[in-house]
C-alpha positions as CSV (number, residue, x, y, z in Angstrom):
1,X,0.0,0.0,0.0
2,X,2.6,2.5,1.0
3,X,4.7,1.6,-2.4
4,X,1.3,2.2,-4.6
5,X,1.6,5.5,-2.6
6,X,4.9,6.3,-3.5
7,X,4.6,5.4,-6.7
8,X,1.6,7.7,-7.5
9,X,3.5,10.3,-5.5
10,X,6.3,10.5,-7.9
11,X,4.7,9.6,-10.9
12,X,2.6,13.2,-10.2
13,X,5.6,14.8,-9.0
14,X,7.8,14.3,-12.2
15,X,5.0,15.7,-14.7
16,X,4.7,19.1,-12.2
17,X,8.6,19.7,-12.7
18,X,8.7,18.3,-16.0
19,X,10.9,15.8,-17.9
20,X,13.7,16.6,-21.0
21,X,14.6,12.8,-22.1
22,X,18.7,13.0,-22.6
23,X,19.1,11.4,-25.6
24,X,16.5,13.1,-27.1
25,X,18.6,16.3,-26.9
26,X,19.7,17.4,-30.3
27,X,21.4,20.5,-29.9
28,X,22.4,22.2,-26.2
29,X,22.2,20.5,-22.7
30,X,19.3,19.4,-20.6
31,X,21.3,20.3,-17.6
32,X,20.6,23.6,-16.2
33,X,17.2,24.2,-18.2
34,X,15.4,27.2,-15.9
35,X,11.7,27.4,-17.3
36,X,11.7,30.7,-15.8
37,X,15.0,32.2,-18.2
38,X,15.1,29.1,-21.2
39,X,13.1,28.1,-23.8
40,X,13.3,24.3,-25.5
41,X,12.6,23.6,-29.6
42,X,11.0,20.9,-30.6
43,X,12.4,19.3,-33.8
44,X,11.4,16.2,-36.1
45,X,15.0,15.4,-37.8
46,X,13.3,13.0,-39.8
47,X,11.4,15.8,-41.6
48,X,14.7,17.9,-41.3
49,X,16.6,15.3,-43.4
50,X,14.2,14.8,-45.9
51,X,14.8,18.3,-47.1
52,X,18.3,17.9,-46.7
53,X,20.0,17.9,-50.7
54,X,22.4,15.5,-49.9
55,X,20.1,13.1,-48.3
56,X,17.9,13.7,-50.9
57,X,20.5,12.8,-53.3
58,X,20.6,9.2,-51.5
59,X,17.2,9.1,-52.1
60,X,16.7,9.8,-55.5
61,X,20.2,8.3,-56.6
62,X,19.3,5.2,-55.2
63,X,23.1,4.8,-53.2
64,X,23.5,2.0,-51.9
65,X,23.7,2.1,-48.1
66,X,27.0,0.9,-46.7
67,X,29.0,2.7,-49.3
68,X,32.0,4.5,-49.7
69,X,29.2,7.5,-51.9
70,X,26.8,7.1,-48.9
71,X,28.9,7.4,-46.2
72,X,30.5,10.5,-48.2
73,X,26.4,11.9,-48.6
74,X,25.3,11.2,-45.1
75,X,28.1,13.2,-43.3
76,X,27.4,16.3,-45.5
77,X,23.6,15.7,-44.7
78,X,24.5,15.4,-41.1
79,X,27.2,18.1,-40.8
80,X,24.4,20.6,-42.6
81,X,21.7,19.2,-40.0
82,X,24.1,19.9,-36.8
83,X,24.9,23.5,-38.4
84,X,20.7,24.4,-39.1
85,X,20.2,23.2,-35.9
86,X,22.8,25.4,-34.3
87,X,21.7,28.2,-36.1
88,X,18.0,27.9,-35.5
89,X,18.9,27.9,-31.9
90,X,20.6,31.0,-32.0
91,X,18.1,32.5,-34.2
92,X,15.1,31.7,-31.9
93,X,17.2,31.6,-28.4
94,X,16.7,28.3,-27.7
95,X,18.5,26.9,-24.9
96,X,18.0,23.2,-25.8
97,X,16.6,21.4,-28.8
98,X,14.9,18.4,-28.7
99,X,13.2,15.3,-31.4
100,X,9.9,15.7,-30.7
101,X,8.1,13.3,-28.0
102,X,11.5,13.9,-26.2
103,X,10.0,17.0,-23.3
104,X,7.1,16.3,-21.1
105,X,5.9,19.2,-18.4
106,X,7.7,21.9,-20.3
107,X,6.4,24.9,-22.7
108,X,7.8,24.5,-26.1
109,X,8.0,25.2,-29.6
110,X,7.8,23.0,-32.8
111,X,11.6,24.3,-35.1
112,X,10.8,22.2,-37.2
113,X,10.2,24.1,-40.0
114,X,12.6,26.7,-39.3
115,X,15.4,24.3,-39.6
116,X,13.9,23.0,-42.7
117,X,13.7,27.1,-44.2
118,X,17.4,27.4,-42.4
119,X,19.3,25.1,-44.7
């Protein structure tokens, strides 16, 4: 009884402070996040790379994955996705971005489409 207790107690606790899931974090820290001073993005990279050139390249070029031409694509795709993301932070102050379904208790904002018209 006192562990069902405890259990509820914490489970309503942690969505009143609010949750950023680490390894959700795509660009910043979720250490330190103040809701009073920050702000957190919300992005879906998998919308972000589809308007990526280079991973559209892949796409429509059919490479094969595994080689040396992939490989060569995806870091340029992923080196312009770490650089839009960086600079959509800046642009919108954003302390943290995060893949959406990654913050829970927190205000937020979809970048999605800001990264997507930053590249």
């Amino acid at each position: 009884m006192m562990q069902n207790i405890l259990a509820t107690f914490i489970l309503v606790f942690s969505f009143l402070v609010g949750t950023i899931t680490a390894d959700k974090v795509r660009h910043g820290t979720h250490r330190g996040y103040d809701e009073k001073v920050h702000t957190i993005g919300v992005v879906d990279s998998k919308t972000v790379y589809l308007a990526i050139p280079e991973y559209k390249q892949i796409k429509t070029e059919g490479v094969t994955e595994g080689s040396a031409r992939y490989f060569q694509l995806m870091k340029q795709a992923t080196d312009r996705y770490h650089i839009t993301l960086k600079k959509t932070a800046k642009q919108g102050g954003y302390y943290v971005l995060v893949e959406k379904g990654g913050v829970q208790g927190y205000p937020t904002t979809n970048v999605t489409e800001l990264c997507i018209s930053n590249l």
